[in-house]
C-alpha positions in Angstrom: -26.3 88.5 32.1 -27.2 85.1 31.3 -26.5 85.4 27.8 -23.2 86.4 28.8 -22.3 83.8 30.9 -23.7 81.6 28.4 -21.4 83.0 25.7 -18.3 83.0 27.8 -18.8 79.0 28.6 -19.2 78.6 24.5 -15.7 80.1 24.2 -13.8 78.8 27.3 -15.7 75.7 25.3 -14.3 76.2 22.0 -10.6 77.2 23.3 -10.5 74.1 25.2 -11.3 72.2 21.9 -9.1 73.4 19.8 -6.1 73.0 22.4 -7.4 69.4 22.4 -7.2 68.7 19.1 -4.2 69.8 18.5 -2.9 67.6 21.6 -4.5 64.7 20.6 -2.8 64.6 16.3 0.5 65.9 18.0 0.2 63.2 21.2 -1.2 60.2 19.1 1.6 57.6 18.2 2.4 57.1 14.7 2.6 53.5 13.8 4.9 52.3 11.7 3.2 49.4 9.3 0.3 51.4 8.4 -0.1 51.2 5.0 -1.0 53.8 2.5 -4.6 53.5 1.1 -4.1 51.6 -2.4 -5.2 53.6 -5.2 -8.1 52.5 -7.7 -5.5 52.0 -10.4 -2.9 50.0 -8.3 -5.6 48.0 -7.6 -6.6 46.9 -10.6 -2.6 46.8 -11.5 -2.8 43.9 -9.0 -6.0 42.4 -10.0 -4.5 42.1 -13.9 -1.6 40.7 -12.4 -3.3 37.6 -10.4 -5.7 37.2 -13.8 -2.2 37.0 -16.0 -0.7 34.9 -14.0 -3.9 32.6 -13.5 -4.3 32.7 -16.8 -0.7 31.5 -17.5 -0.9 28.3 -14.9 -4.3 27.2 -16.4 -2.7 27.5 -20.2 0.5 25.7 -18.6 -2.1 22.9 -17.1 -4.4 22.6 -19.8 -0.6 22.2 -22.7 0.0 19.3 -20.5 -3.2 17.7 -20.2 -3.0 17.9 -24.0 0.3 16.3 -24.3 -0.8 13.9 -21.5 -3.8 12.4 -23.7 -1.9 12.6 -27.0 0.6 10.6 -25.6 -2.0 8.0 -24.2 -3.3 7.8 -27.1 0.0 6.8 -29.0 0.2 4.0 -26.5 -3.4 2.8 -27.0 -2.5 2.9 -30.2 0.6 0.6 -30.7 -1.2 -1.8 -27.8 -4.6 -1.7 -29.6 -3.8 -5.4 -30.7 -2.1 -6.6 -27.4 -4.9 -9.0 -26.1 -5.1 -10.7 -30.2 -1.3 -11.0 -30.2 -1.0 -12.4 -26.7 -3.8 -14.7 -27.9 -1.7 -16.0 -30.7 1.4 -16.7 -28.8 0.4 -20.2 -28.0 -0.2 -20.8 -31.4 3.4 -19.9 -32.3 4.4 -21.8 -29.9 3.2 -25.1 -31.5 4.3 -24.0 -34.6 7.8 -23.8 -33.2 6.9 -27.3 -31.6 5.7 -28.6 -35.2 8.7 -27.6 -36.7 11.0 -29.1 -34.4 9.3 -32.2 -34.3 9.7 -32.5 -38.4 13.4 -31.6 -38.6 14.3 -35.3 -39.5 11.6 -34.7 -42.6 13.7 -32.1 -44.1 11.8 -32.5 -47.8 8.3 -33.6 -46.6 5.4 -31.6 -47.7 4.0 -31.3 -44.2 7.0 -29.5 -43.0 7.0 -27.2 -46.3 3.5 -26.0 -45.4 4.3 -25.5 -41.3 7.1 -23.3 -42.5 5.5 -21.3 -44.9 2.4 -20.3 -42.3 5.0 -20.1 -39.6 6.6 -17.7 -41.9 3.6 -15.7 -42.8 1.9 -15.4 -39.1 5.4 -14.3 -37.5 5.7 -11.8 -40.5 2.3 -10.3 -39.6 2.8 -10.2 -36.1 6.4 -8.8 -36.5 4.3 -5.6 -38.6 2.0 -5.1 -35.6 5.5 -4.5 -33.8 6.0 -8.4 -32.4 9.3 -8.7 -31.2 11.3 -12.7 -30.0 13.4 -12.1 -27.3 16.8 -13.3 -27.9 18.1 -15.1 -25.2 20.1 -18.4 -25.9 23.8 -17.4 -24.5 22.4 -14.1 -23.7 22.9 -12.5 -19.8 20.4 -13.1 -17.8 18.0 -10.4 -17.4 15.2 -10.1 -14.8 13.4 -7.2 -17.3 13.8 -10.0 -19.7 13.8 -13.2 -18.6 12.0 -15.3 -16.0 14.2 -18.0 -14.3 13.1 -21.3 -13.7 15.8 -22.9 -12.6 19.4 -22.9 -11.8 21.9 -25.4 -12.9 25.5 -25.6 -12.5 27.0 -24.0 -15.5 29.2 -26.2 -17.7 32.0 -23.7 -18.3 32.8 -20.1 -16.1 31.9 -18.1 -19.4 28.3 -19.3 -19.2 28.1 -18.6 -15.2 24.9 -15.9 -14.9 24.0 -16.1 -18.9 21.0 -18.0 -20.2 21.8 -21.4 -20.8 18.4 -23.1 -22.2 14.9 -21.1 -23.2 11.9 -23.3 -22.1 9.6 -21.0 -23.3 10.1 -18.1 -26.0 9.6 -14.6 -24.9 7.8 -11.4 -27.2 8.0 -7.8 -26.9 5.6 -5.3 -28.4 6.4 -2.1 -29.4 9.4 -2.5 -26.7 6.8 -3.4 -23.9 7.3 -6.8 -22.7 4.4 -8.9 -23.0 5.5 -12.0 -22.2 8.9 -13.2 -20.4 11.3 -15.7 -21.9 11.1 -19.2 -19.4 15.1 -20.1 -19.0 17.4 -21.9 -16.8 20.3 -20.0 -15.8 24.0 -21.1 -15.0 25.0 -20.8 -11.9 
């Protein structure tokens, strides 16, 4: 008798179960943003994916940082000289100074031989890339010129344009290393 009663709870057991089961799949909400387990190879579709496009960005960095330094090193190069040059401004200066000063000695030796070296040294510097700045008459410009002073300009043509150069201005390699020293009309 035991075993029966035994066996009879096992099966009221079991049918209650089931019943259960079937109540709790069929009762359970489904939600809606679930998503479907990723498969090994959609996985590794995704990893490829990041590594190409990783891979692409660090090329794409790495061709600039190239070009970067390349073209630093084309501007070391044409200002390799800069500080020499700048150096040897003053010099030209007095040279231009020397020159002026011996315009009444037309035929005198001394004049001969400024000439000739002022010649030579502005024809070196001018193959390193030394550029004058033209600016007698010119309009005045601040990425050019510096101003010292304003004066009232003889004429209304010459209002805003470079009416004297104090002090003779150089580019090199189109860089401005030194701005011309003018009086402007005003």
């Amino acid at each position: 008798m035991f075993n029966k009663k035994k066996n009879k709870v096992k099966n009221e057991m079991n049918q209650e179960q089931e019943p259960l089961k079937e109540n709790t799949i069929e009762n359970t909400p489904v939600e809606e943003n679930v998503t479907p387990e990723i498969s090994v190879e959609e996985k590794l579709e995704q990893e490829k994916a990041e590594l190409n496009d990783k891979f692409i960005r660090l090329f794409a960095e790495f061709d600039n940082y190239k070009r970067r330094t390349q073209k630093e090193r084309v501007e070391l190069l044409q200002t390799a000289g800069k500080d020499v040059i700048v150096s040897l401004l003053p010099v030209l200066d007095d040279f231009d100074r020397a020159l002026k000063a011996t315009e009444a000695e037309m035929d005198s030796p001394i004049r001969e031989g400024v000439v000739l070296i002022h010649n030579k040294l502005n024809s070196i510097l001018g193959q390193k890339g030394l550029k004058e700045i033209e600016s007698n008459n010119a309009d005045f410009d601040t990425d050019l010129h510096e101003a010292l002073s304003n004066i009232p300009a003889p004429s209304e043509e010459l209002k805003g344009k470079v009416i004297d150069t104090l002090e003779k201005g150089y580019m090199l390699n189109d860089k401005v290393i030194r701005f011309s020293k003018v009086v402007v009309g005003s």
